[in-house]
N, C-alpha and C positions, 0 to 999 in steps of 0.2 A: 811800451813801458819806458824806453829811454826815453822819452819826452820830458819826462819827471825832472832829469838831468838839465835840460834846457830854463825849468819851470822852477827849477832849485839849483846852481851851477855851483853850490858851494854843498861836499857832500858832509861835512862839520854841521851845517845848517840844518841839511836834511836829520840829522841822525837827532839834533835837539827838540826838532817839531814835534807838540802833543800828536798824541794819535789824529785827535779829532783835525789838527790843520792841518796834516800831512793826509787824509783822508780825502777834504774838501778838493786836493788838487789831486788827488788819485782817481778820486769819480771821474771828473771830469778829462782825465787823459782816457778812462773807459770808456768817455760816453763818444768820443772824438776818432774809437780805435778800432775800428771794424774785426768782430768780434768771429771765432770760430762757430758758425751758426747757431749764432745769436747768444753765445757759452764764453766765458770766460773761468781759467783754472791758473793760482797764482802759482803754482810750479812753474806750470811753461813759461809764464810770464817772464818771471824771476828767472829764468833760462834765459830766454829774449832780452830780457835787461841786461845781462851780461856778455853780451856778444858784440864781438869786433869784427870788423872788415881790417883784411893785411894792409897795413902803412898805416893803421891809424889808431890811437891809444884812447881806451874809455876814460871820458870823462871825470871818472870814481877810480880809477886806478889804484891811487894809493888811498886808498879808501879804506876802512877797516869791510872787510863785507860783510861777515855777519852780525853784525850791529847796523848796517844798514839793510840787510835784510830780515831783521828784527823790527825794525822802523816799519817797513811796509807793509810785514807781517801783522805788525798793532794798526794800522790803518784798515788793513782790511777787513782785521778783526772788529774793527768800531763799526765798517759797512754796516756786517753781517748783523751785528748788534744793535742796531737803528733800523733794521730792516731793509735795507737800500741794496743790499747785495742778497741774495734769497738763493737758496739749492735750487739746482736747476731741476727740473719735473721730472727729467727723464733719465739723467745721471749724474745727481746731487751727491749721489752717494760716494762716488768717484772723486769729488772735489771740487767739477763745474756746477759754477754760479753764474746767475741772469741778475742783469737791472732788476730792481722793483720798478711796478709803475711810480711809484712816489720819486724814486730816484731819476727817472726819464725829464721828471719836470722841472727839474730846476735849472734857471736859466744862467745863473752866474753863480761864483765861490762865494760871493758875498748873502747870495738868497742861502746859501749853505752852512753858512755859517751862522746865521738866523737861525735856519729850522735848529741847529746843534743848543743854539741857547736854549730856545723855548724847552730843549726835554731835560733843561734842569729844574722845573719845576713838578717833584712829584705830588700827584694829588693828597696823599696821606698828611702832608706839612699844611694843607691850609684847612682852615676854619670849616666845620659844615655846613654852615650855612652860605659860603659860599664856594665849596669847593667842586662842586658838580659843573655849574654855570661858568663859572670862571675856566678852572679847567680844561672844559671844553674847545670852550670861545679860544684858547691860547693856542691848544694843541692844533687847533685848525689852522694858527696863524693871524686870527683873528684879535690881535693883540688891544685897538683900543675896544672893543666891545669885552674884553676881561677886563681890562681897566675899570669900565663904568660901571661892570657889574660890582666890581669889589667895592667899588665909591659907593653904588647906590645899599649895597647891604647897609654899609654901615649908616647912612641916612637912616633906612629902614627902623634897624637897630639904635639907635637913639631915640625917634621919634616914641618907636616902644617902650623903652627903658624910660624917657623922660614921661609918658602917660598921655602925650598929644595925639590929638587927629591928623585927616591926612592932609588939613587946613596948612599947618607948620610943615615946612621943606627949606631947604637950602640951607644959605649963610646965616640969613635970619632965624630961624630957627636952630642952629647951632650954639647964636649968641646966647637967645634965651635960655637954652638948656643948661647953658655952661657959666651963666653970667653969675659971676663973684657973688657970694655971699646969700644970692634969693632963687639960684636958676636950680632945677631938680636933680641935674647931677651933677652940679659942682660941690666942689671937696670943702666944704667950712673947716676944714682940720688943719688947709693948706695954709701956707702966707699969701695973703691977695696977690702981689704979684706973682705966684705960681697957679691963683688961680684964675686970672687975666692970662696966662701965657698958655692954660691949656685949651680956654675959652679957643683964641685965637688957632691953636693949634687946626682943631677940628673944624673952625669956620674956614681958615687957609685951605686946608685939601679939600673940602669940598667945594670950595669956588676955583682953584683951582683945577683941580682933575676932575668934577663931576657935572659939575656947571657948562663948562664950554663943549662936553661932547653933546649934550639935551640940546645946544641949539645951533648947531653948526659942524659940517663933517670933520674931523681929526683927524690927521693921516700922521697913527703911529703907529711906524712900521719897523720901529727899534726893539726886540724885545727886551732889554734889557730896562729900557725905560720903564717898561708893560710891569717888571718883575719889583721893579722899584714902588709901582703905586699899589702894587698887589701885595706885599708885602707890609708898606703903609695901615692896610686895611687889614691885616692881622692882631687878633690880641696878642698881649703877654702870656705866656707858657702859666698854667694855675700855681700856685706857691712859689712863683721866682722870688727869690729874693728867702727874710728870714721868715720861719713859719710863723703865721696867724695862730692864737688864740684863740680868736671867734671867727671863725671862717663864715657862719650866716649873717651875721652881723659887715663883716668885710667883701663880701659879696664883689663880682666886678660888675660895673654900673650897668654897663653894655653888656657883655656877652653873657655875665651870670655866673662863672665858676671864682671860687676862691679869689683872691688877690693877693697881694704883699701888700707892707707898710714900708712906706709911706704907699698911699692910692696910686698905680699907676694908668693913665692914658690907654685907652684899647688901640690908640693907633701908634703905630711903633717908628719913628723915624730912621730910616738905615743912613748911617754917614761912612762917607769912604767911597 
């Protein structure tokens, strides 16, 4: 456990780490520390972490300590809680914990810090019709195949909405659907130029993020980028905004429930 020290030499620093990055570099001092047959138990650790050899002063001296053993206590607590740290079979109940195999496999802080993002996305927040698909594809890692899935829903989902076959795809078919003033689901209510801007909106992401993974591999292995397009591909929450009047009559073009006035876009732009 003094390794941590090494790994963090300023204990100011340690004490201000989320749980989850003060975590990333705890694993991995576990995974480095030859473990009491095969068991790790954060008492002793935390014991071991505070031990000197005579002539020589710790690290953390003037350190507040239990605020830094608070620190590693929420670290180990996040293990536990991502699964990566698990009761040990035979005396969990004791306090000793074992790696998961999930946790055995990661090969750097930065793959760890990956898997931490992707479990910000809980399944109950996205749409049904792609929440299964998508979801899945992320939680495995599989970040640009959740990407495309959530691109091609909403393809799907226009095509629908607009009344075309499986003839119309892409950009082109986006234009039509959306095209000012004659396309079937563009907003006549709009000013032309809003409704030229949401035309483009929905031809942009789909040639952008739906187009280049159909014809060539994508190595997106950011998840946060993953969460950006996936989000993209979310409607508006039903009656955001001031309540509807006519709710069947306001309908959302695409997904189908309620809308606010003025018409909003099923695809949401996140900025920031």
């Amino acid at each position: 456990m003094r390794e941590i020290t090494q790994l963090v030499p300023d204990p100011d620093v340690l004490a201000k780490l989320e749980p989850e990055e003060l975590a990333g570099k705890l694993l991995f001092v576990l995974r480095k520390k030859t473990p009491y047959a095969g068991k790790y138990h954060l008492g002793n650790l935390m014991r071991e972490f505070w031990m000197t050899t005579p002539g020589h002063r710790h690290p953390y001296e003037s350190a507040d300590h239990a605020l830094i053993e608070l620190a590693v206590a929420e670290a180990w607590a996040y293990l536990e809680a991502q699964g990566l740290l698990i009761s040990s079979p035979e005396d969990g109940m004791h306090g000793w914990r074992v790696l998961s195999r999930r946790a055995q496999r990661f090969e750097s802080e930065s793959e760890f810090a990956r898997y931490s993002v992707a479990r910000l996305l809980p399944k109950d927040v996205l749409h049904p019709s792609i929440a299964e698909k998508v979801w899945m594809a992320f939680m495995r890692g599989d970040f640009e195949i959740a990407a495309f899935q959530a691109m091609r829903a909403v393809e799907v989902a226009v095509r629908g909405a607009a009344g075309y076959g499986n003839e119309k795809y892409g950009v082109p078919m986006m234009r039509d659907a959306f095209s000012p003033g004659k396309g079937p689901l563009a907003d006549v209510s709009a000013d032309s130029g809003e409704q030229v801007a949401r035309m483009e909106i929905f031809a942009g992401a789909i040639g952008s993020y739906k187009n280049p993974p159909s014809h060539r591999e994508i190595d997106l292995g950011d998840p946060v980028e993953a969460l950006e397009i996936i989000f993209v591909c979310q409607p508006p929450p039903p009656n955001r905004g001031r309540p509807c009047e006519d709710e069947k009559s306001l309908a959302h073009p695409i997904w189908g429930h309620p809308r606010p006035v003025p018409a909003f876009p099923c695809i949401v732009i996140l900025l920031g």
